[in-house]
C-alpha positions in Angstrom: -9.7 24.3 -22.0 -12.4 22.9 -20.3 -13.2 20.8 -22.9 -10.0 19.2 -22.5 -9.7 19.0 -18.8 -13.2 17.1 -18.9 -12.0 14.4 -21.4 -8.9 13.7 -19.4 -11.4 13.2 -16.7 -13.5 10.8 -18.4 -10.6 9.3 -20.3 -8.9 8.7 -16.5 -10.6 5.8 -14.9 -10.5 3.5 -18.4 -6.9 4.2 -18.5 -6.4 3.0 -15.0 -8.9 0.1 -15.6 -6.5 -1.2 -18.9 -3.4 -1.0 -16.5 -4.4 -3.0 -13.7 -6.5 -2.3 -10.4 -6.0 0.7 -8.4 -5.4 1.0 -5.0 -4.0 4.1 -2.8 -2.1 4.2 0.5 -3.8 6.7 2.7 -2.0 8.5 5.5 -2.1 9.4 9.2 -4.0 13.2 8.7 -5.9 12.6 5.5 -7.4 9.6 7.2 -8.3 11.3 10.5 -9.6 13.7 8.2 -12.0 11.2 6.4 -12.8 9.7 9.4 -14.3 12.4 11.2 -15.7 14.3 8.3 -18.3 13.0 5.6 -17.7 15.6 3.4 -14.3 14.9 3.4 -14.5 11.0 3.0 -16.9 11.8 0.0 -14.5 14.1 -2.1 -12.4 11.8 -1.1 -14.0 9.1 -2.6 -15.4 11.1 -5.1 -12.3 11.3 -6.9 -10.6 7.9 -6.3 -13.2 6.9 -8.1 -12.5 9.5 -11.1 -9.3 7.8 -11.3 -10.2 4.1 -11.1 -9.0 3.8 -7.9 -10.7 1.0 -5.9 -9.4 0.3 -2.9 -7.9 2.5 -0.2 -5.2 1.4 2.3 -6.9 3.6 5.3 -4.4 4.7 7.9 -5.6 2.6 11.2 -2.6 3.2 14.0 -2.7 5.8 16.5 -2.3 9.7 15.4 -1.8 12.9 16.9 -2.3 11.4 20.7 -5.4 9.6 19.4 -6.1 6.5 18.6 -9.3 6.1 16.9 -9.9 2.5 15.9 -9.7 1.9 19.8 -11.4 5.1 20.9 -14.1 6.0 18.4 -14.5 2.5 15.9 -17.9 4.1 14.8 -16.0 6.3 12.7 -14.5 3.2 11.0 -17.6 1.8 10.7 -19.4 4.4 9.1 -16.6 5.6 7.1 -16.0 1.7 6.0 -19.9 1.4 5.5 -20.3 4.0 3.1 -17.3 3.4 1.1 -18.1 -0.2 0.4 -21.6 1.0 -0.3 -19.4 3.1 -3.2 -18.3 -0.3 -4.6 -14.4 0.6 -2.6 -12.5 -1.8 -0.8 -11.4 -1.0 2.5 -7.5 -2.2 4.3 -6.3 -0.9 7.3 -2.6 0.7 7.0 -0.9 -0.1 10.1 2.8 1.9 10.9 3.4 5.2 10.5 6.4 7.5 11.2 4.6 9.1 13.5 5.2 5.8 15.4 8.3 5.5 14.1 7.2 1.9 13.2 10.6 0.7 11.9 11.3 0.0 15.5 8.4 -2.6 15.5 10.7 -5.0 14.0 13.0 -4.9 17.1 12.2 -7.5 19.7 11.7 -5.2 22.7 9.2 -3.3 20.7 7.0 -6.3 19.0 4.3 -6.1 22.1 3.6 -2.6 20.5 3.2 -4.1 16.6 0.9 -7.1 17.8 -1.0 -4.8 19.9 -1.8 -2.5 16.8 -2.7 -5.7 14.8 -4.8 -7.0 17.5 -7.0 -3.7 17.4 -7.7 -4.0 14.2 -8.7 -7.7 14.3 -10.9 -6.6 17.3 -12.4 -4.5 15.7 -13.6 -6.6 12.9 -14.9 -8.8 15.2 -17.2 -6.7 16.9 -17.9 -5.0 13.6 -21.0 -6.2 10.9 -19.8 -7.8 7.6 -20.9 -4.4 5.5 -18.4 -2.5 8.6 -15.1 -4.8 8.1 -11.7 -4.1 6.1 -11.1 -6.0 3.3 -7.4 -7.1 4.4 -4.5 -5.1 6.2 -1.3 -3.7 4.8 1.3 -3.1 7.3 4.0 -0.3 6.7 7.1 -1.8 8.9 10.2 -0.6 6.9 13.4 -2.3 9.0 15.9 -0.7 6.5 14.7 2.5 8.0 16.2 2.1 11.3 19.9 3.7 12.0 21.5 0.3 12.5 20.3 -1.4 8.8 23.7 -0.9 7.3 25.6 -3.2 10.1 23.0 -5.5 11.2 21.0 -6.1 8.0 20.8 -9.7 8.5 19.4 -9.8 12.1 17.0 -6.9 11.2 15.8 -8.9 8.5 15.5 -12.1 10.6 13.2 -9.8 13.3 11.3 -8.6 10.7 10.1 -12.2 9.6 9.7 -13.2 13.2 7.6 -10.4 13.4 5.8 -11.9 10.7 5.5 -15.1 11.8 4.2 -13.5 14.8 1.2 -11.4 13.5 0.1 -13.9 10.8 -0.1 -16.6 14.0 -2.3 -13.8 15.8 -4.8 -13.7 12.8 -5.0 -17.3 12.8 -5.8 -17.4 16.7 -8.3 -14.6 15.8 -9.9 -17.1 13.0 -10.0 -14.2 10.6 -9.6 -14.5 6.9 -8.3 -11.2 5.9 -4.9 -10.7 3.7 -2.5 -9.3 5.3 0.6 -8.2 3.6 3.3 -5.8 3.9 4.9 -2.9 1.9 8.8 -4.1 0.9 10.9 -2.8 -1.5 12.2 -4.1 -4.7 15.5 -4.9 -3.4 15.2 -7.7 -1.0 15.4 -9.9 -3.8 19.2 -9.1 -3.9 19.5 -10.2 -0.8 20.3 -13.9 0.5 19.5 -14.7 3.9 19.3 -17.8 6.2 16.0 -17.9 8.0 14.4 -21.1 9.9 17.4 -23.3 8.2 16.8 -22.1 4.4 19.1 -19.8 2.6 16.6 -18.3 0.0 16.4 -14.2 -1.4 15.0 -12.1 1.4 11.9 -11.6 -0.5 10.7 -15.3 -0.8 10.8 -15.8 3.2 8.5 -12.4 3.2 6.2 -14.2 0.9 6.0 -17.3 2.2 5.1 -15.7 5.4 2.5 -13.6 4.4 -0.8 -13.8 2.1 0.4 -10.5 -0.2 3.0 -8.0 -1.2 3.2 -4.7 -1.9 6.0 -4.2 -3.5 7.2 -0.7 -3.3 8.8 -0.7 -7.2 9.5 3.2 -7.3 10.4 3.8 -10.8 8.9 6.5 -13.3 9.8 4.0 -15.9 8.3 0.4 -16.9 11.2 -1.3 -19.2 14.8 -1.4 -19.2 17.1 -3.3 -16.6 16.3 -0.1 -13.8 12.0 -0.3 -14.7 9.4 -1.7 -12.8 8.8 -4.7 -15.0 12.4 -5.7 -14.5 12.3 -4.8 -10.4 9.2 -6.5 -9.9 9.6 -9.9 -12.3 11.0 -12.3 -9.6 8.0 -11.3 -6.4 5.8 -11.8 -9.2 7.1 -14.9 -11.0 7.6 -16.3 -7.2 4.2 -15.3 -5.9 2.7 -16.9 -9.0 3.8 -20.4 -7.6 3.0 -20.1 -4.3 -0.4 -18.8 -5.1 0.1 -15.5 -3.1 -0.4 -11.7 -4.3 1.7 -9.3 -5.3 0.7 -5.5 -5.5 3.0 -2.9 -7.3 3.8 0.5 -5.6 4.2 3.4 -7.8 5.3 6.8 -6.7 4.0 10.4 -7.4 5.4 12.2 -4.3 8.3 14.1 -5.0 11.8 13.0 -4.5 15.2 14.1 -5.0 16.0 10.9 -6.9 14.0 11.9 -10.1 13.7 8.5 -11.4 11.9 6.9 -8.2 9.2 9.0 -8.7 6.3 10.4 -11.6 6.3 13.6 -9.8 8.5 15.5 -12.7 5.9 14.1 -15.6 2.4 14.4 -16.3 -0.5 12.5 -15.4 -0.6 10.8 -19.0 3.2 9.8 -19.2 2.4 7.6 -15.8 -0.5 6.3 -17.4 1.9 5.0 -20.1 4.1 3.5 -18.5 2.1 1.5 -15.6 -0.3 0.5 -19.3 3.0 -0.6 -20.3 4.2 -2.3 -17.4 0.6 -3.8 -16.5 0.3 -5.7 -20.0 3.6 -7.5 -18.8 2.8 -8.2 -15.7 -0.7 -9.5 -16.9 1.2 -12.9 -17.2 1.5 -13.5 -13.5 -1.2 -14.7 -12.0 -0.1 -13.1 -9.3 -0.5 -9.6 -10.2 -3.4 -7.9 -8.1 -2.6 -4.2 -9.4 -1.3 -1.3 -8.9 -0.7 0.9 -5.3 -0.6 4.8 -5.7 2.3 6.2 -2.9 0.1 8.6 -2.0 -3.7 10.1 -1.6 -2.3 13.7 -0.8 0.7 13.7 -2.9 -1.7 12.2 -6.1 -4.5 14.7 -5.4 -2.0 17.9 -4.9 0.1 16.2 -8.3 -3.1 16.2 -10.3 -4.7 19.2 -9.3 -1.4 21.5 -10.0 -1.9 19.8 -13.4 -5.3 20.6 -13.8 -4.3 24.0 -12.8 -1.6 24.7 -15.3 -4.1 23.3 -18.1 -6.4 26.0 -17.4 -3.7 28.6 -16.9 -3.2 27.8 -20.4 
């Protein structure tokens, strides 16, 4: 059994290479935690890299009455240090529940989103080159506020303001980092008027921005419900606009079976993102995949690991 629980190991990080790049959003506490300890930013990183995981979107907001870009940055900068030194790429996830972000999006709260962004980009600049993220992915859901269903439209119009708002920020700043934000596969459905051009919500989003990450929570990669199909027109779009497009796949569980890789095993995901990275391999676009999330992937894969042995 351990014979076969160490080729699945070795066989891991090849199988992720052939799909596409890895990246993996990394939360408010499992952040903190790799922050403050360097044990726990080197298991950490210890087995991202078992899995060909590459770059980690590292929690960057405020947490648990602490805020410790602002308050401590020489966390960030050792933590960021040593992971680059690892060969990792570093962003900065900003918005959180525990900020309840979604409001972020609403006009009377926007001071609070630029003033999160403008930490970060502080930081950087007061940081060395070897100490600075690699780009900034912003978590700022709109559809999860109470009033989506009756004021979709105007939401949606605030959350591109928004964006108009933090990508004019960076520019004031001079920095050079991609910024992008997580959206779902939907918005393409949507029409919307924005600026005086009716277009799917999901081209304003790109145009605004440098990247996606498009949140395309399906356990399978063809058919008309599969990520290749969900995530065809971001990356087709983003391919002539010269932009990025990173795809989101899930392992936390969820009620909705088919959103998530939860119920199968670590080698039926691997199929199907193989499957769905050699089609998406045609857009030029396509910057690879983004795990939804650290703790959920490490508990997912462990309880595997566990039942292998068990057996």
């Amino acid at each position: 059994m351990k014979t076969l629980l160490l080729a699945v190991l070795l066989l891991a990080p090849a199988a992720a290479r052939a799909a596409g790049a890895r990246a993996v959003w990394v939360w408010e506490p499992d952040s903190y935690a790799i922050l403050r300890d360097t044990a726990a930013a080197s298991a950490a990183a210890d087995f991202l890299e078992s899995k060909g995981v590459g770059t980690l979107y590292l929690y960057s907001g405020a947490y648990g009455g602490r805020d410790l870009i602002a308050e401590k940055p020489r966390l960030y900068r050792r933590t960021i240090r040593a992971l680059h030194a690892r060969g990792f790429k570093v962003y900065a996830l900003l918005g959180s529940w525990y900020l309840h972000t979604e409001r972020y999006v609403l006009p009377e709260h926007r001071a609070e989103a630029l003033a999160m962004f403008k930490r970060v980009l502080d930081y950087d600049a007061r940081s060395a080159k070897a100490e600075r993220f690699d780009g900034v992915n912003l978590d700022i859901e709109p559809h999860m506020l109470e009033g989506w269903k009756s004021d979709r439209t105007e939401l949606l119009r605030d959350f591109l303001d928004l964006g108009r708002a933090l990508m004019a920020l960076k520019r004031k700043a001079g920095a050079s980092l991609p910024v992008g934000p997580a959206i779902p596969f939907w918005l393409d459905g949507i029409k919307l008027e924005w600026r005086g051009s009716t277009r799917p919500a999901n081209e304003h989003v790109q145009d605004v921005y440098d990247y996606v990450a498009l949140m395309d929570y399906r356990n399978k990669a063809e058919g008309k419900d599969g990520m290749i199909a969900h995530a065809a027109d971001e990356l087709a779009y983003a391919s002539r606009k010269g932009k990025k497009v990173a795809v989101g796949a899930e392992v936390t569980p969820n009620e909705l079976a088919k959103v998530t890789f939860a119920p199968g095993s670590e080698a039926a995901m691997e199929r199907e993102l193989a499957l769905a990275g050699k089609a998406f391999a045609a857009y030029p676009a396509f910057s690879g995949f983004v795990i939804h999330n650290y703790a959920s992937y490490r508990r997912w894969l462990e309880g595997q690991a566990g039942k292998r042995e068990a057996e």
